[in-house]
C-alpha positions in Angstrom: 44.8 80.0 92.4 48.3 80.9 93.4 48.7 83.4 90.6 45.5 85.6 91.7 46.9 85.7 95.6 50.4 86.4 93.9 48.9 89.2 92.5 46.8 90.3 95.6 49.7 90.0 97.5 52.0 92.3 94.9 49.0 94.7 93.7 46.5 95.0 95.8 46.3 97.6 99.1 44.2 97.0 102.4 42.4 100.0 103.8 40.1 100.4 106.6 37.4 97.8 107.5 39.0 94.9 105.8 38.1 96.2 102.4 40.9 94.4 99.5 41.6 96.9 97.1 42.4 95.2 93.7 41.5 98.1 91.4 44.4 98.2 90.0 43.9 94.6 87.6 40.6 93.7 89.0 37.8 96.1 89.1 38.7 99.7 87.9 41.7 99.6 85.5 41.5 96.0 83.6 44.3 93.9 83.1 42.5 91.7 80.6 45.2 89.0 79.6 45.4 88.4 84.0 41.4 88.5 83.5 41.7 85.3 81.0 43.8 83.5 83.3 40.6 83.7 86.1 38.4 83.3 83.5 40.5 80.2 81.6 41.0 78.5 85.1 36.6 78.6 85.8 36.2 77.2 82.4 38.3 74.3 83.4 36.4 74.3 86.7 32.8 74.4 85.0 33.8 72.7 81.3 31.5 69.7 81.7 28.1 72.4 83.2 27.3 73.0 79.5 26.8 77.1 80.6 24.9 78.7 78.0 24.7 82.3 79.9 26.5 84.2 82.5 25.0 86.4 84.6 26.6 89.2 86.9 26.2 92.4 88.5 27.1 96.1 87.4 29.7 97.0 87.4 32.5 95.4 88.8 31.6 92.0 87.8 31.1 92.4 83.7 34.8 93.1 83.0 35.3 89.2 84.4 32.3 88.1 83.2 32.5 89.1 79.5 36.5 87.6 79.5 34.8 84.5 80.9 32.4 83.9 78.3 35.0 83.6 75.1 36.0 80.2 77.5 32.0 79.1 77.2 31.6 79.3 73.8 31.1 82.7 73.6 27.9 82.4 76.0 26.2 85.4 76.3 26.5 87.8 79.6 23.7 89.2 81.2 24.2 91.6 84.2 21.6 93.1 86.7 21.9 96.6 87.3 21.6 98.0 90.3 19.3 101.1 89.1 16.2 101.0 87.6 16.1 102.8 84.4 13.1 104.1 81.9 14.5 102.2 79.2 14.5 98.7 80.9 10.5 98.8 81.6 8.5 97.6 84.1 8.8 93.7 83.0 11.7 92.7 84.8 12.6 90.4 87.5 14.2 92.1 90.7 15.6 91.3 94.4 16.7 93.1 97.2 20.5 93.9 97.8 22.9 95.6 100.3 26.4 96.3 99.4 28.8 95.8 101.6 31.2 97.9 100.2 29.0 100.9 100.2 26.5 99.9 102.5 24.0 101.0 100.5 20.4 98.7 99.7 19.2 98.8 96.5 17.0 96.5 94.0 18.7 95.0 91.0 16.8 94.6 88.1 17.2 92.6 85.0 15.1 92.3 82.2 12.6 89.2 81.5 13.7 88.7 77.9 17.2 87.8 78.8 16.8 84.7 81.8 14.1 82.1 80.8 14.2 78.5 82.1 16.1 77.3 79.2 19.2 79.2 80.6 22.5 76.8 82.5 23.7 80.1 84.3 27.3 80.5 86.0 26.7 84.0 87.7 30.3 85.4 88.4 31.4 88.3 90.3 34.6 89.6 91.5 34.3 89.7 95.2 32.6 87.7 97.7 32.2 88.8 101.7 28.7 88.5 103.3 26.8 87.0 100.0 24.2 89.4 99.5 24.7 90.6 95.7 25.2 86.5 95.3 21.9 85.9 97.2 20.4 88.5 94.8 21.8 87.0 91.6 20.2 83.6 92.8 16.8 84.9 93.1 16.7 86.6 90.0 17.7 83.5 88.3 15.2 81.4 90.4 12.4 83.9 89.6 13.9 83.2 85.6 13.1 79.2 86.2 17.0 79.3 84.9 19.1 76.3 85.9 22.5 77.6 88.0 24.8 75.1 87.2 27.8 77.1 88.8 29.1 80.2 90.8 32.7 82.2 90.5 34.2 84.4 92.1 37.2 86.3 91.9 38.1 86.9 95.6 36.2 85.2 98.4 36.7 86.8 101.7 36.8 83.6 103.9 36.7 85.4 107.3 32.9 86.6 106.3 29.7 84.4 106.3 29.2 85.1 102.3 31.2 81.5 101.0 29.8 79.6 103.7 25.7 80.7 102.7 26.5 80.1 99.3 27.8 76.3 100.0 25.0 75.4 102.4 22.3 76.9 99.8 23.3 74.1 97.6 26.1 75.7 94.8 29.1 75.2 93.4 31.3 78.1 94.4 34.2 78.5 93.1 36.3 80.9 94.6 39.9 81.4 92.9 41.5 82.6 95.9 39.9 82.9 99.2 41.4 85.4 102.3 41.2 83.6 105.8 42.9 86.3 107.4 43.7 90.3 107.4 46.2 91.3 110.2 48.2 93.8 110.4 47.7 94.7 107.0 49.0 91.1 106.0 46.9 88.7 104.4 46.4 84.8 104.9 45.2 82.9 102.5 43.4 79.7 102.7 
């Protein structure tokens, strides 16, 4: 999507470890009306995969999730957190993630009551590189019985394993703009 790499391009910063910072519209401040362009252009993508429910991962995934579901008929978003709290309970399905922002493992959790195998799931999430909170959001919905009809992404980082797992698994990635390349400090897209 030549609008989102625009945007990359003009707005967002490389730092250390190939790490695309788009905080600025993406994933800290929110510039929502940019947000419904991404989210307009995987409802065209998806409009036929009759998605009843999105799901997603805390945080930085909601913002683009919860734009996203006005374009599904207002389908309802779940997101796994990434901390178990005393108000979720113990009845919950869960899977194992690392970040590879932070480098940090940790179990996300989301509650029974809100995947069931009547659900047509397009999980979202803004960034893509090695797969893992992807991998995760699968087997939560697989442990649901849900049906994944789709999976979005914001930004896939193409020079990392994380697009290519989620292909060969057998999905329908969409990735709105995908990075081949950072040199220099100078992106490539694909």
């Amino acid at each position: 999507m030549k609008l989102l790499e625009e945007r990359i391009i003009n707005d967002g910063r490389i730092l250390d470890g190939n790490i695309v910072k788009v905080d600025s519209f993406l994933n800290h401040q929110l510039d929502i009306k940019f947000l419904d362009k991404l989210a307009e252009e995987m409802a065209n993508y998806f409009k036929d995969k009759k998605i009843n429910k999105i799901l997603t991962i805390e945080a930085s995934g909601i913002a683009l999730a919860t734009v996203a579901s006005k374009h599904f008929d207002d389908a309802m978003v779940v997101f796994c957190k990434k901390q178990k709290t005393l108000n979720i309970g113990n009845d919950v399905y869960e899977s194992k993630v690392e970040s590879y922002t932070t480098k940090k493992n940790y179990t996300i959790t989301v509650s029974k009551r809100f995947l069931s195998p009547e659900d047509n799931l397009l999980i979202i999430d803004d960034f893509l590189a090695e797969g893992n909170a992807l991998k995760g959001l699968i087997d939560v919905s697989k442990q649901a019985g849900a049906t994944i009809s789709g999976v979005s992404v914001a930004i896939e980082k193409g020079f990392q394993d994380g697009g290519k797992i989620i292909r060969d698994m057998g999905y329908d990635l969409l990735s709105l703009a995908i990075i081949d390349s950072i040199e220099d400090g100078k992106i490539t897209f694909r």
